[in-house]
N, CA, C and O atoms as CSV, one atom per row, in Angstrom:
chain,resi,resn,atom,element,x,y,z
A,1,UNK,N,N,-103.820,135.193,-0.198
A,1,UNK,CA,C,-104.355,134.052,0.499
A,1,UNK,C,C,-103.417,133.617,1.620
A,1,UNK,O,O,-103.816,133.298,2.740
A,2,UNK,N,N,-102.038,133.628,1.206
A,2,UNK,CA,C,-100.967,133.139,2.696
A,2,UNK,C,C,-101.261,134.198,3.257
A,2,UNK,O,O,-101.789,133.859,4.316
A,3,UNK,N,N,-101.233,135.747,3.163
A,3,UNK,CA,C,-101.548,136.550,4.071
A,3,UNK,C,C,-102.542,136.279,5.297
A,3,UNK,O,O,-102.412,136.377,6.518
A,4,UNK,N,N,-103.732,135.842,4.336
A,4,UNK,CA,C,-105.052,135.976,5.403
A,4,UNK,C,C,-104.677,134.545,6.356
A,4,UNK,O,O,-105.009,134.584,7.541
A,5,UNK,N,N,-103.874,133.086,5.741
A,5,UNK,CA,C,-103.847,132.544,6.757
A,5,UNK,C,C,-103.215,132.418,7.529
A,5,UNK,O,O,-103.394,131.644,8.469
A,6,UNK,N,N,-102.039,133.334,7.320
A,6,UNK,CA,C,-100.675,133.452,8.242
A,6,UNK,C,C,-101.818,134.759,9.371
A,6,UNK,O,O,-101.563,134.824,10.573
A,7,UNK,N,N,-102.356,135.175,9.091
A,7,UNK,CA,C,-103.477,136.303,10.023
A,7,UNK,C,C,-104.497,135.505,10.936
A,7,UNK,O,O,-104.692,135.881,12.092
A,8,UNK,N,N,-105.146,134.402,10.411
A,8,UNK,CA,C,-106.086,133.923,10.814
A,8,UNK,C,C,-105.066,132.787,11.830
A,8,UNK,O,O,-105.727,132.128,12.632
A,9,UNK,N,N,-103.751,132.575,11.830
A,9,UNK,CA,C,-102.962,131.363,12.520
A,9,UNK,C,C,-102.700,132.369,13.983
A,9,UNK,O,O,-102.936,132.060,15.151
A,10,UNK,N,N,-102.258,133.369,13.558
A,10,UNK,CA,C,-102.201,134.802,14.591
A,10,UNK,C,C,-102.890,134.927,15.721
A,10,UNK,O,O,-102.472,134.841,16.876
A,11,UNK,N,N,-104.549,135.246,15.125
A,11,UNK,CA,C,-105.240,135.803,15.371
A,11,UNK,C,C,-105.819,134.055,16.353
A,11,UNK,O,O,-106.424,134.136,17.422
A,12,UNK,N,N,-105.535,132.934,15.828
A,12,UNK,CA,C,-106.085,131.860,17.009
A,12,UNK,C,C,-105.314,131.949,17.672
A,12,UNK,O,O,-105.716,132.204,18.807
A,13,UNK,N,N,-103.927,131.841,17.544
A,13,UNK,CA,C,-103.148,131.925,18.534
A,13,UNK,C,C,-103.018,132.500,20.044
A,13,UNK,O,O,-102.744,132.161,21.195
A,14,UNK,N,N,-103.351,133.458,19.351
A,14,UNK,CA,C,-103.934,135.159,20.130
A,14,UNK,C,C,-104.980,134.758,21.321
A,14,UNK,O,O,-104.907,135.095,22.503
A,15,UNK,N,N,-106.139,133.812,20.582
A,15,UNK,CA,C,-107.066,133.446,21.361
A,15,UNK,C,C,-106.789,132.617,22.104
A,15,UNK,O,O,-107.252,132.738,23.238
A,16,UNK,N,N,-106.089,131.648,21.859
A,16,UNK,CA,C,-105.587,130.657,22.809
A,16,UNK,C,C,-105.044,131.022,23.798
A,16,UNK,O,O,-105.518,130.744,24.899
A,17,UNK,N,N,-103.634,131.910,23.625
A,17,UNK,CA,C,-103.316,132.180,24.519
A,17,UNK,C,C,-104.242,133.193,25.659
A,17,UNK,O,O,-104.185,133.154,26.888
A,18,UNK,N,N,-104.918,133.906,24.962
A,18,UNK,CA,C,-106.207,134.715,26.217
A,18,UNK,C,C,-107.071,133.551,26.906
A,18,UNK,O,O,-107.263,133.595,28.121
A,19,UNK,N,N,-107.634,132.426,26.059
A,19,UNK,CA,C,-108.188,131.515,26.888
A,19,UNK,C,C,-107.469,130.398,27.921
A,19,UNK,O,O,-108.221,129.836,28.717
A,20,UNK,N,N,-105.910,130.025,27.937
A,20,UNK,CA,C,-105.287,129.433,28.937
A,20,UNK,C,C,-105.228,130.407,30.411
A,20,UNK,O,O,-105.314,130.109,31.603
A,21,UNK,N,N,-105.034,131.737,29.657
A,21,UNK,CA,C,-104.536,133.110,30.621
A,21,UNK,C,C,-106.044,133.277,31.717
A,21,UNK,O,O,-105.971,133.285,32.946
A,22,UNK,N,N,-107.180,133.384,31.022
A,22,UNK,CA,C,-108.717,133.297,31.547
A,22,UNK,C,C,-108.823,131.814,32.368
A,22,UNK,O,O,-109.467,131.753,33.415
A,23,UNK,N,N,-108.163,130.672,31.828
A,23,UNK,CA,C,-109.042,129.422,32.444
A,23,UNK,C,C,-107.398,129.129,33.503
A,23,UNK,O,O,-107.379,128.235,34.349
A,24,UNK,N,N,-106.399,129.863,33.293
A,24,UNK,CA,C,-105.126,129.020,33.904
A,24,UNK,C,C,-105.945,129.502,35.553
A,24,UNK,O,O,-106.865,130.212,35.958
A,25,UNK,N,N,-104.600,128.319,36.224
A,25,UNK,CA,C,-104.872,129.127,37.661
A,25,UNK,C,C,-103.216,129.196,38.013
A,25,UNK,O,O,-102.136,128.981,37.464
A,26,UNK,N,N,-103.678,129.571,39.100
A,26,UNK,CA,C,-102.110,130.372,39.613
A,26,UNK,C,C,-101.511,129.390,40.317
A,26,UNK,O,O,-102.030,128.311,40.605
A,27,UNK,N,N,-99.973,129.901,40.713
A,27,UNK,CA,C,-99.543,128.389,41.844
A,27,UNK,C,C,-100.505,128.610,43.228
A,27,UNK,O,O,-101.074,127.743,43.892
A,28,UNK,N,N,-100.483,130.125,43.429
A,28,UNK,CA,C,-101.099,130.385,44.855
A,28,UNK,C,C,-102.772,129.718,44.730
A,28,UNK,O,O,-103.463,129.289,45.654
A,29,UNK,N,N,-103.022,129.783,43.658
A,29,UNK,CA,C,-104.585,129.185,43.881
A,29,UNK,C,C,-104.643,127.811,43.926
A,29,UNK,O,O,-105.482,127.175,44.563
A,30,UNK,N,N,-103.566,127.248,43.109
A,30,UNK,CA,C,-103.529,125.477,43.429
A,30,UNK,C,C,-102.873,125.141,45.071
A,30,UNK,O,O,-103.057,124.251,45.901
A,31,UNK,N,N,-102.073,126.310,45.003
A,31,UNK,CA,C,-101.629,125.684,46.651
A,31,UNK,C,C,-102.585,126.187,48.187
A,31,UNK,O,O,-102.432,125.741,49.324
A,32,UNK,N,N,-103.387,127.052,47.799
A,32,UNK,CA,C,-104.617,127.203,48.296
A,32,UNK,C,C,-106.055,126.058,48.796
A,32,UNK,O,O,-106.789,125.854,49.763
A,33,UNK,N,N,-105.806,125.538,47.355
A,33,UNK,CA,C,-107.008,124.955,47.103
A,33,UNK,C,C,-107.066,123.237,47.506
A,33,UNK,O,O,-107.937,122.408,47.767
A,34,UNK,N,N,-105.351,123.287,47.358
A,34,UNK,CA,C,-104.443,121.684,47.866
A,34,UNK,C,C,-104.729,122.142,49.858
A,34,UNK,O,O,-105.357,121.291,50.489
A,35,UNK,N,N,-104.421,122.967,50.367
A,35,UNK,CA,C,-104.600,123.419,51.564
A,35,UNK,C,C,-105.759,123.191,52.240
A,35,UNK,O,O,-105.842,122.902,53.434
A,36,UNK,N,N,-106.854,123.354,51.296
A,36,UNK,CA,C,-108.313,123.572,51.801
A,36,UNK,C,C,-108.757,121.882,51.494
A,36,UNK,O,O,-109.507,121.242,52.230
A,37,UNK,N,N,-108.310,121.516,50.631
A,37,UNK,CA,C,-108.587,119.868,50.325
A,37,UNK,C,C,-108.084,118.969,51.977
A,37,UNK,O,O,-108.655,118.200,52.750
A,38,UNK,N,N,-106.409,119.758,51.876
A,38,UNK,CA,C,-106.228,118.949,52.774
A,38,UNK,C,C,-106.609,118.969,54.391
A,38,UNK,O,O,-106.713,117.977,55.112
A,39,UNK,N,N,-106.786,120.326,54.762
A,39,UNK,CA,C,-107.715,120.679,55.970
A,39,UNK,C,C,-108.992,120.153,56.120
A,39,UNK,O,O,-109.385,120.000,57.277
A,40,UNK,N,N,-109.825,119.800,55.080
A,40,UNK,CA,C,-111.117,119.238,54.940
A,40,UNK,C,C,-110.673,117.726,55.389
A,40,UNK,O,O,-110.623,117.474,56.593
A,41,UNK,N,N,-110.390,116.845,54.540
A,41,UNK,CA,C,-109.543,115.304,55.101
A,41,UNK,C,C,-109.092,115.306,56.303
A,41,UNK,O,O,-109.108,114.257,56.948
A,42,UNK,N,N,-108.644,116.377,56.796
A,42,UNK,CA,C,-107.782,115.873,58.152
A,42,UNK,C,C,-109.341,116.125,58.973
A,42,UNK,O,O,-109.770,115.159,59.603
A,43,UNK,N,N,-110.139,117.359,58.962
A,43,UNK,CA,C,-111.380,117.682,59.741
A,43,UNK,C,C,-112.298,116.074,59.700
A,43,UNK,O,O,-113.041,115.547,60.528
A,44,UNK,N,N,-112.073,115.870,59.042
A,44,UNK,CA,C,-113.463,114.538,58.180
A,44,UNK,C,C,-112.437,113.218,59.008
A,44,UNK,O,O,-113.038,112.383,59.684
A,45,UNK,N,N,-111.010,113.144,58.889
A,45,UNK,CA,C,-110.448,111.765,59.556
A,45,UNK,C,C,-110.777,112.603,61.151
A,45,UNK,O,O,-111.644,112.037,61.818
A,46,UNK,N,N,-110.293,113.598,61.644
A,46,UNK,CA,C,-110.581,113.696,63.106
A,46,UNK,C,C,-112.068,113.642,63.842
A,46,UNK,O,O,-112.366,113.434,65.018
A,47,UNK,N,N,-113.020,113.964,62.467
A,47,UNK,CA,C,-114.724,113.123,62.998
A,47,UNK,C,C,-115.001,111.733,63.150
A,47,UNK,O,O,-115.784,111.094,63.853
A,48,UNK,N,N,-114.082,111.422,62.237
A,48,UNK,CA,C,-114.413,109.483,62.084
A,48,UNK,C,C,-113.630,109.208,63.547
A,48,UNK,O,O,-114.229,108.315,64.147
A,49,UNK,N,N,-112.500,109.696,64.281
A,49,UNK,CA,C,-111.507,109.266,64.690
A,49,UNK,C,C,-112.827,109.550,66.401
A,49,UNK,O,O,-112.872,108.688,67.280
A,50,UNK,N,N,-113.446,110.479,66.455
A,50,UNK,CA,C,-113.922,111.004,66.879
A,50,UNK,C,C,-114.909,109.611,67.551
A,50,UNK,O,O,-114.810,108.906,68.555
A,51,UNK,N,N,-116.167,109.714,66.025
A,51,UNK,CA,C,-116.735,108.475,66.318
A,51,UNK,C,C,-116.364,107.294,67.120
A,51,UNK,O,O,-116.842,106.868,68.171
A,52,UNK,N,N,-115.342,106.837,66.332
A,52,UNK,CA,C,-114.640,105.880,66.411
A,52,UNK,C,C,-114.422,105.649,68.307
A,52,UNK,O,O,-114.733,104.549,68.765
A,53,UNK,N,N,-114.056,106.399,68.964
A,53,UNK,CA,C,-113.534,106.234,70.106
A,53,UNK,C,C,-114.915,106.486,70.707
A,53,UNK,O,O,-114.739,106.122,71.870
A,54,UNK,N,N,-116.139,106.875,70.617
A,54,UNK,CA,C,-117.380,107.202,71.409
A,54,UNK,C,C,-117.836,105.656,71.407
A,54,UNK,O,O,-118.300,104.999,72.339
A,55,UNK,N,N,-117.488,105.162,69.697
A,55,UNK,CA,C,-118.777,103.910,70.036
A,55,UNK,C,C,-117.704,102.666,70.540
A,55,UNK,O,O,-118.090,101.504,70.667
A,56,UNK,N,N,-116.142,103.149,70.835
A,56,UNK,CA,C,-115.985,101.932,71.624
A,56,UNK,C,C,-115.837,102.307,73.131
A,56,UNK,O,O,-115.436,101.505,73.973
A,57,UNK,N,N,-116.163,103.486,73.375
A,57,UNK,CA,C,-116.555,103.894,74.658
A,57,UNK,C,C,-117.854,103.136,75.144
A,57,UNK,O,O,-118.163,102.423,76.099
A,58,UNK,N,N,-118.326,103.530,74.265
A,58,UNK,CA,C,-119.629,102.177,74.394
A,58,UNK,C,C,-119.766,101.038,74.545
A,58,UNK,O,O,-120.685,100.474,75.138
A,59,UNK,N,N,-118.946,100.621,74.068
A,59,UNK,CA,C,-118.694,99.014,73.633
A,59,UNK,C,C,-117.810,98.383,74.853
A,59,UNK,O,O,-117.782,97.169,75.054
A,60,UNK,N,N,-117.089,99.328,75.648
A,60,UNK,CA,C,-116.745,98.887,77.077
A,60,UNK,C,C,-117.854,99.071,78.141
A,60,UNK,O,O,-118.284,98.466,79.124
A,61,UNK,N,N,-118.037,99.910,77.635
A,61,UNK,CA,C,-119.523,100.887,79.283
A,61,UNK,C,C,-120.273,99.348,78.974
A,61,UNK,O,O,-120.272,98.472,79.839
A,62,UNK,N,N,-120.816,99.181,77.816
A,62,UNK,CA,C,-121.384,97.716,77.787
A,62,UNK,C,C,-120.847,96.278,78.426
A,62,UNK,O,O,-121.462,95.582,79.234
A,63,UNK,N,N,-119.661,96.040,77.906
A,63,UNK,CA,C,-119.011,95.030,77.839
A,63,UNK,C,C,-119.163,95.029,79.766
A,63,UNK,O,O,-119.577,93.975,80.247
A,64,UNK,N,N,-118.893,95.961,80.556
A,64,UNK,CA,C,-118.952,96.472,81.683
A,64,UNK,C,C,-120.074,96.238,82.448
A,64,UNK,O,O,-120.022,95.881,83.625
A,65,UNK,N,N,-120.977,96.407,81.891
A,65,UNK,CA,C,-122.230,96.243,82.734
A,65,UNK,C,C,-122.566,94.901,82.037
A,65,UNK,O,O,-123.755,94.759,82.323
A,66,UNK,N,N,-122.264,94.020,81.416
A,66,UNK,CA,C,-122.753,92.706,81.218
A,66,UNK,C,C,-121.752,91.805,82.099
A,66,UNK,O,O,-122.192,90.896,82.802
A,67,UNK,N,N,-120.498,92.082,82.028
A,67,UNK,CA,C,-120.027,91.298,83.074
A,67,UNK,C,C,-120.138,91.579,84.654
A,67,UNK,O,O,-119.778,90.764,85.504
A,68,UNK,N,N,-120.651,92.763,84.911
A,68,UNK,CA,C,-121.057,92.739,86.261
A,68,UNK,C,C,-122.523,92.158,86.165
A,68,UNK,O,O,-122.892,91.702,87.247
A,69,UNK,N,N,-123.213,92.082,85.412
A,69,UNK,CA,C,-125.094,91.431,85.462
A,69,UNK,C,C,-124.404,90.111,85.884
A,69,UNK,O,O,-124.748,89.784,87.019
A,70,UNK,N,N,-123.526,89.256,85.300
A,70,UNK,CA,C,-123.035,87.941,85.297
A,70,UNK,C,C,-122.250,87.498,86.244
A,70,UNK,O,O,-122.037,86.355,86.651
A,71,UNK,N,N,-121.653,88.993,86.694
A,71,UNK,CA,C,-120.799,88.594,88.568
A,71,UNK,C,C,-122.205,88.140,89.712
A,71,UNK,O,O,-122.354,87.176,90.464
A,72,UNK,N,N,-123.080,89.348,89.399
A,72,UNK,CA,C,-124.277,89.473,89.977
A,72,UNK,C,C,-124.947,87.610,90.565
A,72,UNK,O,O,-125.247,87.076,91.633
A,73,UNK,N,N,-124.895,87.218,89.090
A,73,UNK,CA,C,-125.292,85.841,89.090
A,73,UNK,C,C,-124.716,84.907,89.430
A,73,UNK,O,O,-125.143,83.838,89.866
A,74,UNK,N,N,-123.657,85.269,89.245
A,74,UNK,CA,C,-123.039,84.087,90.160
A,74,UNK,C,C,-122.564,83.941,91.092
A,74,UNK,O,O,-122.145,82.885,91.567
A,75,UNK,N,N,-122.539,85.219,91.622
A,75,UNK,CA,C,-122.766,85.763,93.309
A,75,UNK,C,C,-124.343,85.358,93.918
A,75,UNK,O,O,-124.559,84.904,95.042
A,76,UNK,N,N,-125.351,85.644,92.879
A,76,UNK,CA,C,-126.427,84.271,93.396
A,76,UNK,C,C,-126.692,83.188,93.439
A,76,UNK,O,O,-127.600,82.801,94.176
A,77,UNK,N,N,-126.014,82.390,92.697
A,77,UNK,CA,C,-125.771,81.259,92.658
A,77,UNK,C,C,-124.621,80.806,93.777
A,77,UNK,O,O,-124.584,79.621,94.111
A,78,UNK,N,N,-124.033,81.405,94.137
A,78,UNK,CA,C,-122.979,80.958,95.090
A,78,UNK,C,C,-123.662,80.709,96.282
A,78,UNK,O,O,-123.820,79.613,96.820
A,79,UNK,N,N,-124.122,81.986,96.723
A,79,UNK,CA,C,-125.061,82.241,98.204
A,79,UNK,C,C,-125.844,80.912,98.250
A,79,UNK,O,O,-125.871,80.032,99.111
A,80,UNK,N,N,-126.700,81.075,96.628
A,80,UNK,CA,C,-127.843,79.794,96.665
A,80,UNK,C,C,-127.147,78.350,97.359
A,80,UNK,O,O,-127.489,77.702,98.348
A,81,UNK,N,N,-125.938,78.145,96.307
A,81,UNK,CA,C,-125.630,76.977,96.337
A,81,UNK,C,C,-124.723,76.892,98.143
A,81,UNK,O,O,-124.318,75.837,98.630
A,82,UNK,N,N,-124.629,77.994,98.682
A,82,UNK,CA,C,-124.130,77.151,100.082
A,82,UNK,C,C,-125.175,77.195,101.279
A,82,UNK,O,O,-125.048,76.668,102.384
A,83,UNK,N,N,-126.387,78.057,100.729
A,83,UNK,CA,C,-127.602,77.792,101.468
A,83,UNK,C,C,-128.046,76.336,101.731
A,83,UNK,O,O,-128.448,75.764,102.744
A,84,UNK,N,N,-127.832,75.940,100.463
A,84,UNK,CA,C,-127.918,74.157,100.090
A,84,UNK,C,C,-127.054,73.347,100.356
A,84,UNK,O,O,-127.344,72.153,100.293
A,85,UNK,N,N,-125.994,73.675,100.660
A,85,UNK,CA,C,-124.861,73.163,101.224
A,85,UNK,C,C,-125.271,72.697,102.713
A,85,UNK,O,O,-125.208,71.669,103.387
A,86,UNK,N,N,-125.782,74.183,102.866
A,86,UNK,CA,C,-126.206,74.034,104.695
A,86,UNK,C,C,-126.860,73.133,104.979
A,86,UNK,O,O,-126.533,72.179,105.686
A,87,UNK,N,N,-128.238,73.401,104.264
A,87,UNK,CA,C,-129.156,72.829,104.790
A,87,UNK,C,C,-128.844,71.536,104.848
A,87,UNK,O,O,-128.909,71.096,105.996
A,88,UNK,N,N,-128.434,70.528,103.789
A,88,UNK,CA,C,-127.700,69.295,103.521
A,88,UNK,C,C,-126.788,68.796,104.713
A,88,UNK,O,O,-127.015,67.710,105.247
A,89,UNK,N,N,-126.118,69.325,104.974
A,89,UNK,CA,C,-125.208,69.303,106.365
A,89,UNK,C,C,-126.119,69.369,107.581
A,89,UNK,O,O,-125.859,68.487,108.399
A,90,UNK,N,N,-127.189,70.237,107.942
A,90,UNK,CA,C,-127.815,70.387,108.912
A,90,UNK,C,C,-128.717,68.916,109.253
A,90,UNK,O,O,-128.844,68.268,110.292
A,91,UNK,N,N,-129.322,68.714,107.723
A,91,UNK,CA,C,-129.839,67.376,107.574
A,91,UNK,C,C,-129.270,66.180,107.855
A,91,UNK,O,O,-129.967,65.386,108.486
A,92,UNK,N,N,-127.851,65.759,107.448
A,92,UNK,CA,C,-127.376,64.839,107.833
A,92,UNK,C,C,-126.652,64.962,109.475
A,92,UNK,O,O,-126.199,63.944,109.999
A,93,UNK,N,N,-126.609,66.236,110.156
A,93,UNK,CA,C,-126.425,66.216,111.618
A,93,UNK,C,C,-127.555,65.596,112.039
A,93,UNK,O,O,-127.319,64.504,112.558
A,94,UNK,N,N,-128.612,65.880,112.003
A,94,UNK,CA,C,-130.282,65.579,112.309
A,94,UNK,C,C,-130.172,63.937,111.991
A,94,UNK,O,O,-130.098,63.388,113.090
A,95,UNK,N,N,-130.132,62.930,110.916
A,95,UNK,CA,C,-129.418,61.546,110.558
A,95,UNK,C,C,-129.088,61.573,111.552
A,95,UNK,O,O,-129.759,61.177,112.505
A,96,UNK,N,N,-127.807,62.113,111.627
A,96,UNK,CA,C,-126.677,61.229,112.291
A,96,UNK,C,C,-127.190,60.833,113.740
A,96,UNK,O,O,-127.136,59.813,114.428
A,97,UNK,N,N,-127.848,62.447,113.922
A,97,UNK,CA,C,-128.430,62.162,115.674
A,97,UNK,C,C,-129.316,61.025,116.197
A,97,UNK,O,O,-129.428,60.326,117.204
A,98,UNK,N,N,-130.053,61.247,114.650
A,98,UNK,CA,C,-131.481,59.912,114.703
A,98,UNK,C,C,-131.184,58.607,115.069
A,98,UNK,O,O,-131.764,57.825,115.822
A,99,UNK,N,N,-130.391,58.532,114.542
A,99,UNK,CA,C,-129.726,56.837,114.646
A,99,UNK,C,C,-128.866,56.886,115.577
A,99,UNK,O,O,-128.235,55.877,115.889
């Protein structure tokens, strides 16, 4: 009976060690696989980084054309307001002459 279980302690042993040997991995495959992890992250931060600078490319091209719509305006409003200026002045020359 110690025979067969000093055989049967063996014989798992045996197996164990074939199943770490089957499921182990190597250093070269962990440092492979750490490589490919980390090439993926850097690819994936240089898309975001990517994004990132298009939509505030945008966000000036915008910012850009709203403050020129608003120069626009108040470059019409200026003109307006010394058209009115004029005329006001022209009017009170015309007064002044009347009297």
């Amino acid at each position: 009976m110690k025979e067969l279980k000093k055989l049967l302690c063996g014989l798992m042993a045996a197996l164990m060690i074939f199943a770490l040997a089957a499921c182990g991995e190597t250093a070269q495959d962990a440092a492979d696989s750490a490589k490919d992890a980390a090439t993926e992250a850097v690819d994936e931060a240089a898309d975001k980084a990517e994004d990132v600078k298009e939509d505030a490319e945008d966000a000036v091209e915008d910012a850009a054309d709203a403050v020129e719509e608003k120069a626009e305006d108040v470059k019409e409003a200026a003109e307006d307001a010394v058209e009115d200026a004029e005329e006001a002045v022209e009017e009170a020359v015309e007064e002044a002459k009347a009297e």
